[in-house]
Residue frames relative to the residue before (quaternion, step in Angstrom):
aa qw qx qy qz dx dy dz
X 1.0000 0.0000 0.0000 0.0000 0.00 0.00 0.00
X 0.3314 0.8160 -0.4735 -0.0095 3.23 -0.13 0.79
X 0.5036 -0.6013 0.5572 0.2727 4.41 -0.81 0.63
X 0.1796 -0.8345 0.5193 0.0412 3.70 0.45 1.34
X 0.7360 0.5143 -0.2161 0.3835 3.28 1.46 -1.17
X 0.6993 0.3625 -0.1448 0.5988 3.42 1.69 0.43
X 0.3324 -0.8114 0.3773 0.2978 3.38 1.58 -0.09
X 0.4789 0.7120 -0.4893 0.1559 3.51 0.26 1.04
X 0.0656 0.8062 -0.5341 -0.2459 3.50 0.35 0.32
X 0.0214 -0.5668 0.8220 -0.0516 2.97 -2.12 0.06
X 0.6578 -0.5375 0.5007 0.1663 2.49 -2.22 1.10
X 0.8803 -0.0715 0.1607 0.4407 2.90 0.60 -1.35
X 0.6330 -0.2905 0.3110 0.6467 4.26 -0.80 0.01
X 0.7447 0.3615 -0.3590 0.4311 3.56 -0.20 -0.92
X 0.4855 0.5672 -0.4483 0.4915 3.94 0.66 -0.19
X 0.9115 0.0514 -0.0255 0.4073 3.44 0.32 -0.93
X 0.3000 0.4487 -0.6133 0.5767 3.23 1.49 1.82
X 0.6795 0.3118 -0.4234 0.5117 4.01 0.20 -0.63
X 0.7095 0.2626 -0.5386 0.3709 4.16 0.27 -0.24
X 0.4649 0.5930 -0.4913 0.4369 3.76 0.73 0.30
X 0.7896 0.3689 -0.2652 0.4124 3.37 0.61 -0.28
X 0.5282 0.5571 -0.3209 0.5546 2.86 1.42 -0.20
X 0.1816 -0.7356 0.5227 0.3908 3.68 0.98 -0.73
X 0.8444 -0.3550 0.3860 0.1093 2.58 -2.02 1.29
X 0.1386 -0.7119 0.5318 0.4372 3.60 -0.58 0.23
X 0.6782 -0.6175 0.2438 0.3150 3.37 -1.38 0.70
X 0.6024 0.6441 -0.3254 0.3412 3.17 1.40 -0.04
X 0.4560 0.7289 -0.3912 0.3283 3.58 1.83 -0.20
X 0.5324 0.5723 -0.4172 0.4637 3.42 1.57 -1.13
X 0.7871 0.4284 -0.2988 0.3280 3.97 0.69 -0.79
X 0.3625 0.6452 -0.3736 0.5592 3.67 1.95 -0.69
X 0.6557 0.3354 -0.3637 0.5703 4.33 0.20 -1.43
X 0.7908 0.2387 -0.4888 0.2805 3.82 -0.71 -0.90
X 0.5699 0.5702 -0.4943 0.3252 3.98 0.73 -0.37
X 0.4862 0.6748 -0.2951 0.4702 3.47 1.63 -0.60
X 0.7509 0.5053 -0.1899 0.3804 2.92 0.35 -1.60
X 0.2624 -0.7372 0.5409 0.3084 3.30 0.70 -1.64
X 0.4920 0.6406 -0.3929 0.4395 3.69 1.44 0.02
X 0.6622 -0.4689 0.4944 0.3117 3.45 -1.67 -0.24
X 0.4120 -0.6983 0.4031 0.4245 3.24 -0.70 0.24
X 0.2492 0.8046 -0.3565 0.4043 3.43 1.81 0.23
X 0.9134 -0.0929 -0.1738 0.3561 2.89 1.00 -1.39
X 0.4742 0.6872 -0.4570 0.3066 3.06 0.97 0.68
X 0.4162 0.7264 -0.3708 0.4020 3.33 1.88 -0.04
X 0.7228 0.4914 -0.0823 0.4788 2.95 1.42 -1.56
X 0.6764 0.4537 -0.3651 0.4509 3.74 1.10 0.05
X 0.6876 0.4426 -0.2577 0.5148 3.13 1.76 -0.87
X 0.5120 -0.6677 0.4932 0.2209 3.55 1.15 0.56
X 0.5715 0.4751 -0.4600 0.4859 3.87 0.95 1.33
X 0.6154 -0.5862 0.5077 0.1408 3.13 -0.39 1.38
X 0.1904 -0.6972 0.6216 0.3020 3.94 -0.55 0.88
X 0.4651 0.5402 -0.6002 0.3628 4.04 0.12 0.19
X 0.5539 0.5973 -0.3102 0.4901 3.54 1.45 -1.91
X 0.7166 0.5309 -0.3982 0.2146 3.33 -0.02 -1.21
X 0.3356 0.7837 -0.3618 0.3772 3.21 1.28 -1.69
X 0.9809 0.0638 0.0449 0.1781 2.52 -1.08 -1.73
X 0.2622 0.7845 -0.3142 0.4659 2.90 1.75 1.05
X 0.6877 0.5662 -0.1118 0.4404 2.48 1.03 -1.86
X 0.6655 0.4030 -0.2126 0.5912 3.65 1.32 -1.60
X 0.5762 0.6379 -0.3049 0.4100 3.83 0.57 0.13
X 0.1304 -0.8349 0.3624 0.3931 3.34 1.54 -1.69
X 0.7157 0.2898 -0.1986 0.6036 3.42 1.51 -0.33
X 0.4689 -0.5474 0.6106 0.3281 2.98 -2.12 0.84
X 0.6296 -0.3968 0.5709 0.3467 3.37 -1.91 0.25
X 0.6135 -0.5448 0.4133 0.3950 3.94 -1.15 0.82
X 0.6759 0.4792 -0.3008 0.4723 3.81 0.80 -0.71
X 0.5270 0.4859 -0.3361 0.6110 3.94 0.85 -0.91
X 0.7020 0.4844 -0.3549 0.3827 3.55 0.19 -0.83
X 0.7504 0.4048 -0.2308 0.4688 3.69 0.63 -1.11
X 0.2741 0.6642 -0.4209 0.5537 3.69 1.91 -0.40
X 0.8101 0.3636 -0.2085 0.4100 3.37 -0.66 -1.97
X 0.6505 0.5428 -0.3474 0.4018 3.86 0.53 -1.43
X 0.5256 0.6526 -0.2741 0.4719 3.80 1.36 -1.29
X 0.8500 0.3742 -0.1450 0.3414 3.32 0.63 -0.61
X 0.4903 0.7217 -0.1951 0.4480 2.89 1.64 -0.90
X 0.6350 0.6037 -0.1273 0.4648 3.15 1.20 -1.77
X 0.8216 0.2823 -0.2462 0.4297 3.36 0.95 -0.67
X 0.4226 0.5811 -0.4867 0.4969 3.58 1.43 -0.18
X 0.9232 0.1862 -0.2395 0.2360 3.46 0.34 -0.95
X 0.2544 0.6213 -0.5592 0.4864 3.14 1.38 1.31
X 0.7915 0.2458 -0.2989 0.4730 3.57 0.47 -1.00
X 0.3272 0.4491 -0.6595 0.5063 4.42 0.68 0.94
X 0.8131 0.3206 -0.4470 0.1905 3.44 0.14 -1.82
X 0.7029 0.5479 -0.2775 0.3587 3.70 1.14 -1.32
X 0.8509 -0.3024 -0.1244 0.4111 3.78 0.93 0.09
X 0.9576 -0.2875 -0.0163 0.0139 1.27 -0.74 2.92
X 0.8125 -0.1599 -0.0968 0.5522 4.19 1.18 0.04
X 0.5642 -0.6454 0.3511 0.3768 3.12 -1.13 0.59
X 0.6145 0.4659 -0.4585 0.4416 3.91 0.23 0.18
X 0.6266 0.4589 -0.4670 0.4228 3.50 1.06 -0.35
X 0.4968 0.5285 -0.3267 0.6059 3.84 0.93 -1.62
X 0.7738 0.2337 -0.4050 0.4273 3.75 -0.44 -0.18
X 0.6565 0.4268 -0.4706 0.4067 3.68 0.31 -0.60
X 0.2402 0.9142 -0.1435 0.2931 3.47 1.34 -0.99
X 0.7373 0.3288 0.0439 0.5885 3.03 0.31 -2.41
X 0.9141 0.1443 -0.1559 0.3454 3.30 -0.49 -1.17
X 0.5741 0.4048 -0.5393 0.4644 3.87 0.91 1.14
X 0.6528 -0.5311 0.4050 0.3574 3.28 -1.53 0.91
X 0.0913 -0.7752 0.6209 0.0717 3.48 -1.30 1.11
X 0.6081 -0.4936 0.4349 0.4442 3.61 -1.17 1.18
X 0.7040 0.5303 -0.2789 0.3813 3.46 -0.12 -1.37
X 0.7823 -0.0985 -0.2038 0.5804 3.74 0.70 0.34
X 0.7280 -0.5211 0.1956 0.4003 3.22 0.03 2.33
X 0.4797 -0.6914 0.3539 0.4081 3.62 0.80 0.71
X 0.0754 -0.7460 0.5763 -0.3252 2.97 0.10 2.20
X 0.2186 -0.6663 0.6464 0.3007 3.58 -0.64 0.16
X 0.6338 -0.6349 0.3891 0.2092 3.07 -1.13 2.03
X 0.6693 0.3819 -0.2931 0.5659 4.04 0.59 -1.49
X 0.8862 0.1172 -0.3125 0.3214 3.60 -0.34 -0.28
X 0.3539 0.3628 -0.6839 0.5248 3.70 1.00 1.19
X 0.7806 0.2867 -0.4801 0.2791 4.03 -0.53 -0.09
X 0.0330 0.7924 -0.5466 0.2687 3.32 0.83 1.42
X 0.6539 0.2408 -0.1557 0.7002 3.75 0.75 -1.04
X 0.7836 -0.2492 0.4324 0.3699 3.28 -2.50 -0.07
X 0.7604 0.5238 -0.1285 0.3617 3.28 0.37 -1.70
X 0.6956 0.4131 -0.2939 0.5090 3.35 0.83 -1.19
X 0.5714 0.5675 -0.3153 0.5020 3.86 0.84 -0.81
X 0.7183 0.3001 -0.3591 0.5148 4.21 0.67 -0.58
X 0.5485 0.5667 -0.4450 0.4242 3.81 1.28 -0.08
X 0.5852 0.4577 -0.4246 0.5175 3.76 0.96 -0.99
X 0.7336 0.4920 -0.3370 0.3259 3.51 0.36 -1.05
X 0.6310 0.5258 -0.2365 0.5191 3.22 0.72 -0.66
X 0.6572 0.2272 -0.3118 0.6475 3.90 0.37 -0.48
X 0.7181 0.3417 -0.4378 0.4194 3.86 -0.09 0.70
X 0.3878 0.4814 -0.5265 0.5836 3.54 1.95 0.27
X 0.7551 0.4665 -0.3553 0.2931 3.75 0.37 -1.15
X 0.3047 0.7636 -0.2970 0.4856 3.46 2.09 -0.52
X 0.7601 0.3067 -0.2332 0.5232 3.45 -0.30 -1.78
X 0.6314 0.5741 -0.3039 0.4235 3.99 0.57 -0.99
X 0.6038 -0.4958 0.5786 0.2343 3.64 0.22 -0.21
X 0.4849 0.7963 -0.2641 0.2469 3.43 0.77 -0.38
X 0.7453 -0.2610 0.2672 0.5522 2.90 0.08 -1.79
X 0.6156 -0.5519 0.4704 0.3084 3.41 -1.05 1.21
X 0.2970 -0.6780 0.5700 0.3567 3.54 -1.36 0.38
């Protein structure tokens, strides 16, 4: 199991429940926005970390366990939309334009919460399926 879009590998879930607790290094929050293509404006603001927070993250080297599962929250869905279509300018363009499939929400900032994040994911399972347009 590994979060390509943040470089963490692991073997397995429990690999990357003990580096979650450990926090994240602090540089994953910067690995996702180079991904992303956004600001750290906003991705500060989607991952819910204060840029003051960030700082001293940054001078620290590690996220807090919660910032971590924030950042990991996201990850998860960038690299659902690389794996489901397939490149990284598309999965980015992707994210940050309104998609029918969540009432033309913008995909990255509806997976702000737990919930909103298994909806993007989920309408990009229904994506890869044939299903449902994004």
């Amino acid at each position: 199991m590994n979060i390509q879009s943040i470089g963490i590998q692991a073997k397995n879930t429990d690999d990357i429940i003990s580096a979650l607790k450990q926090g994240f290094p602090a540089d994953s929050f910067d690995k996702l926005r180079d991904r992303l293509k956004v600001s750290d404006n906003l991705l500060s603001k989607i991952v819910q970390i204060p840029k003051r927070t960030l700082t001293r993250r940054r001078q620290d080297g590690r996220l807090r366990t919660d910032e971590s599962e924030r950042v990991l929250r996201i990850a998860r869905v960038y690299d659902k939309a690389l794996d489901v279509l397939e490149n990284e300018e598309a999965a980015e363009n992707w994210l940050k334009k309104p998609a029918r499939g969540l009432g033309y929400k913008i995909p990255l900032e509806y997976a702000d919460t737990e919930l909103g994040a298994q909806e993007v994911i989920n309408l990009l399972g229904r994506i890869e399926h044939g299903v449902f347009p994004g």
